[in-house]
C-alpha positions in Angstrom: 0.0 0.0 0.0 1.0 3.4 -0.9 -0.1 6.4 0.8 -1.5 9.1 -1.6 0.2 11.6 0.8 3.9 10.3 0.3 5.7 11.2 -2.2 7.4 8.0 -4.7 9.6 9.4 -7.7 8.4 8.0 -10.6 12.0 6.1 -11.3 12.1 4.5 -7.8 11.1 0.6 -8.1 9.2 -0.6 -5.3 8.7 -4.5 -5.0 5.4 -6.5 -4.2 3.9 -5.6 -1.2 5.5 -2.7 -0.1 3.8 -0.4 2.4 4.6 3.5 2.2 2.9 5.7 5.0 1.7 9.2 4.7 4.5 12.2 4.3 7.5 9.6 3.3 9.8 10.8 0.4 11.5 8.2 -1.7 13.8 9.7 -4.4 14.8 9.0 -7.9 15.8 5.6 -8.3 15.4 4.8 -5.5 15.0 0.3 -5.0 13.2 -0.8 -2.1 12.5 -4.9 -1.9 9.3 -7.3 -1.1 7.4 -6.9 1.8 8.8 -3.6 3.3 7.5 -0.8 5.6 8.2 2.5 4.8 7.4 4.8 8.3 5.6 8.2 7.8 7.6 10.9 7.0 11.3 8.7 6.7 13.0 10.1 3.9 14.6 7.6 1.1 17.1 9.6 -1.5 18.7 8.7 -4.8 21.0 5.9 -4.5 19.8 4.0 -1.8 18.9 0.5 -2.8 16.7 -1.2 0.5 16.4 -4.9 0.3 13.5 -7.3 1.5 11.0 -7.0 4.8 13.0 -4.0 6.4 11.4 -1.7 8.6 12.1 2.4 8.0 10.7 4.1 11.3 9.6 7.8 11.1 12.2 10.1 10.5 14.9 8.2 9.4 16.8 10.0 6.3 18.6 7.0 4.2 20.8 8.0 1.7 22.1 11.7 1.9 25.1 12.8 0.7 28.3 12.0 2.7 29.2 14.9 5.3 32.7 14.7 3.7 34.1 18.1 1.9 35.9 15.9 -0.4 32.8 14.6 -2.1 32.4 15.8 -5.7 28.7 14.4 -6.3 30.0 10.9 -7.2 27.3 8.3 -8.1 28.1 6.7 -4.8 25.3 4.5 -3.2 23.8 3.2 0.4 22.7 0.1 0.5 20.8 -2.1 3.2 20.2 -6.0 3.3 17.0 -8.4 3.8 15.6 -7.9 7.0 17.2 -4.7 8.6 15.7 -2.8 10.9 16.1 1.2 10.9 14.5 2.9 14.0 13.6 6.9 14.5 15.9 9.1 13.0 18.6 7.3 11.9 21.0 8.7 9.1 22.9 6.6 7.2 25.0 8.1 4.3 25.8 7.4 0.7 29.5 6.4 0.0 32.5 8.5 -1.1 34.8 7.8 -4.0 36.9 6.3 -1.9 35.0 2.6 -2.2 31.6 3.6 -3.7 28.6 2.6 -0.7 27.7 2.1 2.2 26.1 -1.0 3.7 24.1 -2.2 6.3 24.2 -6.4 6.3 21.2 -8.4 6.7 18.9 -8.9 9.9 20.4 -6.1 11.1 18.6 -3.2 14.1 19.6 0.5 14.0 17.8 1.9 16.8 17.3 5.5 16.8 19.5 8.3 16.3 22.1 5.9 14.8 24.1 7.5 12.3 26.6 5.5 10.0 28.7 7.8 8.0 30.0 7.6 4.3 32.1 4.8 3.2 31.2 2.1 6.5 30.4 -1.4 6.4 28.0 -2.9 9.3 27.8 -6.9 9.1 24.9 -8.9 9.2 22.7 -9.3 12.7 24.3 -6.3 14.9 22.7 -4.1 17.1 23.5 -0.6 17.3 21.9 1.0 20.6 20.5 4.6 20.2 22.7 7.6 19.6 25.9 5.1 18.6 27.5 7.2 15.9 30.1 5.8 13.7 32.3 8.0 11.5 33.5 7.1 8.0 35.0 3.9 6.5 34.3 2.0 9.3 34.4 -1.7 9.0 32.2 -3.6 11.7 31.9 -7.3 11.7 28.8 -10.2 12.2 27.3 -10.1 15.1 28.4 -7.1 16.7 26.6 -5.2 19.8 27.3 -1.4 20.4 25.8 -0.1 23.3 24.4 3.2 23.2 25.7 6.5 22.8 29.6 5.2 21.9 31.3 6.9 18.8 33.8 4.9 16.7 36.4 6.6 15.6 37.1 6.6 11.5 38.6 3.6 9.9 38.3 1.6 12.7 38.0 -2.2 12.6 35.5 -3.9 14.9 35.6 -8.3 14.7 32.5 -10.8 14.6 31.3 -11.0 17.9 32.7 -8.2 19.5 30.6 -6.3 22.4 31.4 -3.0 23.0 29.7 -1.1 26.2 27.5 1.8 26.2 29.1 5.2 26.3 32.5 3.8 24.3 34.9 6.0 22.5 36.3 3.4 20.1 39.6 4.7 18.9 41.6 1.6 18.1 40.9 -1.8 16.4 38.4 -3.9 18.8 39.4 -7.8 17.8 36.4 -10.4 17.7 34.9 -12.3 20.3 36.1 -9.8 22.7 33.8 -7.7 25.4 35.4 -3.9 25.5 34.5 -1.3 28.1 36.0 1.3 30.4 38.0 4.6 29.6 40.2 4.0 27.6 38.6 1.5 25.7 40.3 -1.8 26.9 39.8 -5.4 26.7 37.5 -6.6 30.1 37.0 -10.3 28.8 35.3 -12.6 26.2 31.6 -12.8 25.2 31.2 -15.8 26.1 27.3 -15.7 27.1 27.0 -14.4 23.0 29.0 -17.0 21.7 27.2 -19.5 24.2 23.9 -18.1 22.9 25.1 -18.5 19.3 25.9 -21.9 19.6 29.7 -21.9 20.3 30.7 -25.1 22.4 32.5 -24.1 25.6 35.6 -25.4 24.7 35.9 -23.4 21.8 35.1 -20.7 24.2 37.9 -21.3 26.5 40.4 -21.7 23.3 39.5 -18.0 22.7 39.8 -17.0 26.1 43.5 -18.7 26.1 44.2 -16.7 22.8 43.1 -13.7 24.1 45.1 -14.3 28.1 48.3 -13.8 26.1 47.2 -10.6 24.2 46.1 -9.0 26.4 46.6 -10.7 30.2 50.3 -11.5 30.1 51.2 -8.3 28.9 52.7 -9.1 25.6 53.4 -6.9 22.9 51.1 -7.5 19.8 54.1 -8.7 17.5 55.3 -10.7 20.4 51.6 -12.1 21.1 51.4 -13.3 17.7 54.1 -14.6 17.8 53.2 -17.2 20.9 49.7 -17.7 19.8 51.0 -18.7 16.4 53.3 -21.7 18.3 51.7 -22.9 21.1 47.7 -22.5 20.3 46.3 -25.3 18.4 44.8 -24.5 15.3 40.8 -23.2 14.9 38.7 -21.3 12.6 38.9 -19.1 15.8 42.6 -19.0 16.2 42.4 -18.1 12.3 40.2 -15.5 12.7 41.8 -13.4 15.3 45.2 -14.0 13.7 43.6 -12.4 10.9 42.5 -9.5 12.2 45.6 -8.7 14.4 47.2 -8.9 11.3 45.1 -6.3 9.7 44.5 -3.9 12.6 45.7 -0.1 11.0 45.0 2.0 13.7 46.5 -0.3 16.3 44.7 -2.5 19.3 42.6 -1.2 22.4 44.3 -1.6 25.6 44.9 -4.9 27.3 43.3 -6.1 30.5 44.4 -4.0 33.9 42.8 -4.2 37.5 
């Protein structure tokens, strides 16, 4: 169904039974997929492409232009999965030049006031709580939780499974599996109850908790840590994972534990 008191571009392609409320704008080709909800008065622009049975509360702009002063009106895009979620007044930004879009994986919940800048990548089934802001070309992974009102800094790297607490400046690389809280952001442990929840045995829980006890427990250097993970940890899709995101980690790690 499609309010007579929205506005729908003539170019935008809506799929099969997709509800638009009064007052929403959708833009010039504009794609929005099967079965989704389109809040009153959220605002859809050009390039956003919004997959299957996603939800678009009120207020939510989708799709401006990147709040970068480099952007030279580029025919970037944003574009959401199946099954996202996108609560009151979120705004979530087209890409730069500098990789093209920005996306927001499937099964997905934005609750309000999120904003994900230009250029960022959010994985499949994370939460964002309300008011977490994330700057540009940040890459999050599956399964991540942000609690509300943290900021990530730009081009920070977040892992699968990571749990950050609310009120977080995240400045440096968060690895997955991890829990991160405090001032400066620091390591306080892993997440085991969401790996428990998501079906992770808890031996391949402790095997990432004795990964993680020489990163950041005994006080090892991250070279150094590698280094002893590498030789005396048995090998895991886990131990593979983490290796592979210390390995990649640009801006550096968040602290290691402390008392």
């Amino acid at each position: 169904m499609i309010s007579n008191l929205s506005f729908v571009h003539p170019t935008a392609k809506l799929g099969q039974s997709v509800t638009v409320e009064p007052f929403a704008y959708i833009g010039e080709n504009v794609e929005i997929g099967d079965g989704s909800w389109v809040g009153p008065h959220a605002t859809i622009l050009q390039g956003s492409y919004i997959g299957k049975n996603c939800k678009i509360f009120p207020g939510a702009v989708i799709g401006a232009v990147p709040q970068d002063l480099k952007f030279k009106g580029e025919n970037s895009t944003l574009i959401i999965e199946d099954n996202v979620i996108v609560r009151e007044c979120c705004t979530l930004n087209r890409g730069t030049e500098a990789s093209m879009t920005t996306r927001i994986g499937k099964g997905t919940l934005l609750m309000a006031y999120v904003h994900v800048a230009h250029d960022s990548y959010v994985g499949s089934n994370c939460i964002l709580a309300n008011n977490v802001n994330l700057a540009g070309h940040i890459e999050i992974g599956n399964h991540v939780i942000i609690g509300g009102l943290s900021a990530v800094h730009q081009f920070v790297k977040i892992g699968d499974h990571a749990m950050i607490g609310g009120g977080s400046l995240v400045r440096k690389d968060v690895p997955p599996y991890v829990k991160a809280a405090r001032e400066p952001l620091s390591y306080v442990g892993v997440n085991s109850i969401g790996l428990k929840r998501r079906g992770f045995t808890a031996d391949q829980v402790n095997h990432i908790q004795d990964i993680y006890r020489i990163l950041f427990v005994k006080g090892n250097n991250v070279k150094k840590a590698i280094d002893i993970i590498d030789v005396t940890i048995k090998d895991s899709v886990e131990k593979e994972a983490i290796l592979a995101f210390l390995n990649q980690a640009d801006r550096g790690l968040m602290k290691g534990f402390k008392q």
